[in-house]
Structures are given as structure tokens and as C-alpha cells.
C-alpha positions, -999 to 999 in steps of 0.1 A, spaced: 0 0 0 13 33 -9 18 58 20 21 95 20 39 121 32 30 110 68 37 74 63 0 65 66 -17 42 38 -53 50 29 -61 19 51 -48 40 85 -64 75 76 -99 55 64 -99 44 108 -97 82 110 -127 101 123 -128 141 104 -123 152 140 -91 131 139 -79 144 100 -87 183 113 -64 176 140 -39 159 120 -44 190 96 -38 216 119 -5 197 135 6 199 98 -4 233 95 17 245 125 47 228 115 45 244 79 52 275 95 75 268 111 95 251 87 87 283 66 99 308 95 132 289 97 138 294 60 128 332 55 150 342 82 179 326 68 177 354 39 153 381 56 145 387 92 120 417 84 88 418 69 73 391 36 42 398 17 14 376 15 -1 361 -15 -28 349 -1 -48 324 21 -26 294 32 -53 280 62 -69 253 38 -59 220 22 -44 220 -19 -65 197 -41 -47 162 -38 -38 140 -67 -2 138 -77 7 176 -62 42 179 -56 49 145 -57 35 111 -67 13 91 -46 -1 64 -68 -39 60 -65 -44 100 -52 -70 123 -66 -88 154 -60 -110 136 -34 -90 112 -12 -52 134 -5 -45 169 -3 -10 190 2 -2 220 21 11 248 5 24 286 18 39 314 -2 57 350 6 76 375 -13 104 402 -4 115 430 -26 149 433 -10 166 476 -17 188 471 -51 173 439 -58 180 427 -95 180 387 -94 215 381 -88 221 340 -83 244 351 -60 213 361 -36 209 325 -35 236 322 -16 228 327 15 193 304 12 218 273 -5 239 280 28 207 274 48 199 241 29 231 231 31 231 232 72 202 218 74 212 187 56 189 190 32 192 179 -5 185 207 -33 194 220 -65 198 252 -83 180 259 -120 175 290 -140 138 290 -155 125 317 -177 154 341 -169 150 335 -128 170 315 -107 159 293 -81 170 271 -56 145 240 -42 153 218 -10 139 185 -3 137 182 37 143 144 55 101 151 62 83 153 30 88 186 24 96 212 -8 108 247 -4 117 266 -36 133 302 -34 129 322 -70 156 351 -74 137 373 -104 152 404 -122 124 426 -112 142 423 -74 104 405 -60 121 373 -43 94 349 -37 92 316 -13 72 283 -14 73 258 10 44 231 4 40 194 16 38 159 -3 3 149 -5 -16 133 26 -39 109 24 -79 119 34 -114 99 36 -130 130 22 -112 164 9 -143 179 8 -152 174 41 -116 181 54 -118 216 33 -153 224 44 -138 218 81 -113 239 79 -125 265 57 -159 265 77 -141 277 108 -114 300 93 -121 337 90 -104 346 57 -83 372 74 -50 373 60 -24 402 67 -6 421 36 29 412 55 43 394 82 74 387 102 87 356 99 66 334 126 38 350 124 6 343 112 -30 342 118 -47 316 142 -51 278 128 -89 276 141 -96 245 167 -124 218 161 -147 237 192 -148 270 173 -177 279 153 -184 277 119 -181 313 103 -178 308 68 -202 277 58 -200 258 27 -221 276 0 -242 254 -17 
């Protein structure tokens, strides 16, 4: 049986109540940011920009990497993004640098390519997760960490959990760390599915 990025076949998650999943969800949740935090201050302590919402599951299917027998209904991924505009910024792959440097202390395994006139560097970490740091020429240096897919009973159901209970309030920039509240299970539902 194939497992996913938490080593759990689609026989262990199926024993999984949603209460269980949303849990499971939020534990990934929290350690995405984390893991992001870790990597934008190895390049820039002050503020990133949003680019959106970050608090619900990704569609599943093959994602970031393959899962054989995922799809949009039974796995899901994680997925955050940010952006700095550091002063004088021009996408030198020397910027890299200091990102490859992180990787490198980290243990992590990654490699540098050069797509569409950027340059990028992406890290695998011993976990399951992808990071991906894109120098561009226009000086807006942008950052991606996102998960291998997880396996779920119901995607629908997980996203209607989470996004039932999550605000939609995201702020235009943060400091690394910080971020709005993950909901918990007990908190009411303030944005219900629409039908």
C-alpha cells in the first residue's frame, strides 16, 4: 500500500474520524510554519508579503509529488507562499547564496536551476517537504514551501472543516513566525460551505 507524506496508507487515515484528519491537519499546519519561518530568516528577518490564504488544504492528486492512486478527493498538500523585494534587488544568483547555505546546514538535499530568466534554488527536507526560493530580475524574491500529499477519507469534508471555521483574514505582510490563528475543532463555523 502506498503511504504519503505521513507514512500512513489509505487503510490508516480510512480508521480516522474528520475530527481526527482536522487535527492531524492543523498539527501539519503548524509545522509548515514553522519550517517556513526557519527558511525566511535565513535570507530576511523583516517583513514578507502575502499572496494569499494558506489556512486550507491544496486539491490532492499527484501535487508535488507522486502518490499512486491519489486524486482530487482522497489526498491533499499543504502549501504557503511569501515575497520580499529586498533595496537594489536585480536577481543576482548570487542572492541564492545565503538560502543554499541554509539548505546546506540543514542537511537538506536541493538544486539550483535557472527557469525563464530567474533563478531558483529547491530543497527537499528528511520530512516530506519542498521549499523553492525564486531570485527574479524585477528584485520581487518569492518563497514556497508546500507538503507531499496526505492521504484523506473525504477532501471535501476536510476543506469544508477547515475552511468553515477559518475567518479569511489574512495580513498584507508578516514577520517571519507570524501568522494568523489555525482555528480548533470547538470553534464555530463562520464561513459555511455555500451550496
Amino acid at each position: 500500500m502506498p503511504t504519503d507524506a505521513a507514512g500512513l496508507t489509505q487503510e490508516d487515515v480510512a480508521t480516522m474520524s474528520l475530527h481526527e484528519e482536522f487535527e492531524a491537519y492543523r498539527e501539519r499546519y503548524h509545522h509548515m510554519q514553522e519550517l517556513l519561518a526557519g527558511v525566511q530568516r535565513s535570507v530576511n528577518d523583516g517583513p514578507w508579503h502575502w499572496t494569499g490564504s494558506d489556512r486550507g488544504p491544496e486539491v490532492g492528486g499527484d501535487g508535488v509529488a507522486p502518490l499512486a492512486g491519489s486524486n482530487s478527493v482522497n489526498s491533499y498538500f499543504l502549501r504557503t507562499d511569501r515575497i520580499w523585494t529586498p533595496p537594489g534587488a536585480t536577481g543576482n544568483p548570487r542572492d541564492l547564496q545565503p538560502m543554499i547555505e541554509y539548505f546546506d546546514e540543514q542537511g537538506w538535499r536541493h538544486r539550483e536551476g535557472h527557469p525563464a530568466g530567474t533563478h531558483d534554488t529547491w530543497a527537499k527536507t528528511d520530512d516530506g517537504w519542498q521549499i523553492e526560493y525564486v531570485v527574479q530580475p524585477n528584485g520581487r524574491y518569492s518563497l514556497t514551501v508546500f507538503s507531499e500529499p496526505f492521504w484523506t477519507n473525504d477532501d471535501n469534508a476536510l476543506s469544508e472543516a477547515v475552511g468553515g471555521r477559518n475567518d479569511g483574514v489574512y495580513p498584507d505582510e508578516s514577520l517571519p513566525g507570524e501568522y494568523p490563528p489555525f482555528p480548533g475543532w470547538d470553534d464555530p463555523i463562520v464561513s459555511p460551505p455555500k451550496i
